[in-house]
N, C-alpha and C positions, 0 to 999 in steps of 0.2 A: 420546604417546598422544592427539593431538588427536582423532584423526578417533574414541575412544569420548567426553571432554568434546564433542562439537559434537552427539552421539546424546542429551544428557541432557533427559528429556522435560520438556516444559514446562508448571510448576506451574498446575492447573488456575483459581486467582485471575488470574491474570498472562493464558491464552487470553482471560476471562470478558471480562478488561477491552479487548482488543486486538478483540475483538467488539464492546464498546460502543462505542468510539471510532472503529471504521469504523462502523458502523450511525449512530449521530449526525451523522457527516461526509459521507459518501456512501451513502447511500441513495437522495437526489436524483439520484442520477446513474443507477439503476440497480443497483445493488449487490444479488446473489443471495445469494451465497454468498464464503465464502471459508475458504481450506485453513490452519492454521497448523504448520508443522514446524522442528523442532531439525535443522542441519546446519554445517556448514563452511563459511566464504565462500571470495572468491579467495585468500584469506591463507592457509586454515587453521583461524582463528579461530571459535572457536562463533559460532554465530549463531542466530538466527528469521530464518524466509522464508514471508510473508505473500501469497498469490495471491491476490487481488480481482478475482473472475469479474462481470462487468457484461451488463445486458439492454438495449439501446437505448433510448436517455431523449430526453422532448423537451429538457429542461435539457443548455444545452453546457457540458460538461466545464470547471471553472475549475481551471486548474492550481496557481493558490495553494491554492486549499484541498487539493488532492492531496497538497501538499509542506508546510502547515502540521499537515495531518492524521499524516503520517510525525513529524514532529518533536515533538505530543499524545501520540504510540506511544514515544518514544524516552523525555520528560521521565516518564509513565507509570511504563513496566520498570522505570525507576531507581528513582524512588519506591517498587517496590514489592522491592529488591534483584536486579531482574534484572540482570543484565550483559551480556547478549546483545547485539549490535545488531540493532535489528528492520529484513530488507529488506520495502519493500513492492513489490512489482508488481502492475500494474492490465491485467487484459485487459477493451477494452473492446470493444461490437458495435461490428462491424462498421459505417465510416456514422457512428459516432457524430460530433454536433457537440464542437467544440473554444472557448472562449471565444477571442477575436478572431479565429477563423476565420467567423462567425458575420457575413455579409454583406459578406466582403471578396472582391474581384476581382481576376482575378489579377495579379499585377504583371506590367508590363510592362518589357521589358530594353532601354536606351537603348543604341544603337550610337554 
């Protein structure tokens, strides 16, 4: 009976917090909104699936803080008895800057 444990909704403390920890992390980036929902990953497995809808920023995107920010979400849950693991994805606009894509040209390919 995975696929009812992956529907178990998720304790309103546990969203409250997965909203402050994006809001403190990415906001800089653009950060509108985001969706939080209980489902199954590619295993099976309960999970949260985290969509982080983004508005074009002049700040380019640091992907450290994208991937320290998931890992804030993870040490969180636990702390708070979630077991979930939390996926995040990030839709960003369109155009958005990248950190070190941010003034680089493009390589060139040595014959």
């Amino acid at each position: 009976m995975v696929g009812l444990a992956s529907r178990i909704p998720i304790r309103p403390e546990v969203k409250t917090e997965i909203e402050r920890i994006l809001r403190e992390n990415l906001s800089r980036y653009g950060l509108v909104r985001a969706t939080i929902e209980p489902d199954a990953d590619h295993d099976g497995d309960p999970a949260i699936f985290i969509n982080a809808e983004y508005e074009l920023s002049d700040e380019p995107v640091d992907s450290r803080v994208t991937l320290s920010t998931l890992s804030m979400l993870r040490d969180r849950l636990i702390a708070l008895g979630e077991d979930r693991f939390p996926y995040l994805r990030h839709h960003f606009a369109e155009g958005q800057k990248v950190l070190g894509d941010v003034g680089r040209r493009p390589s060139r390919r040595r014959i």
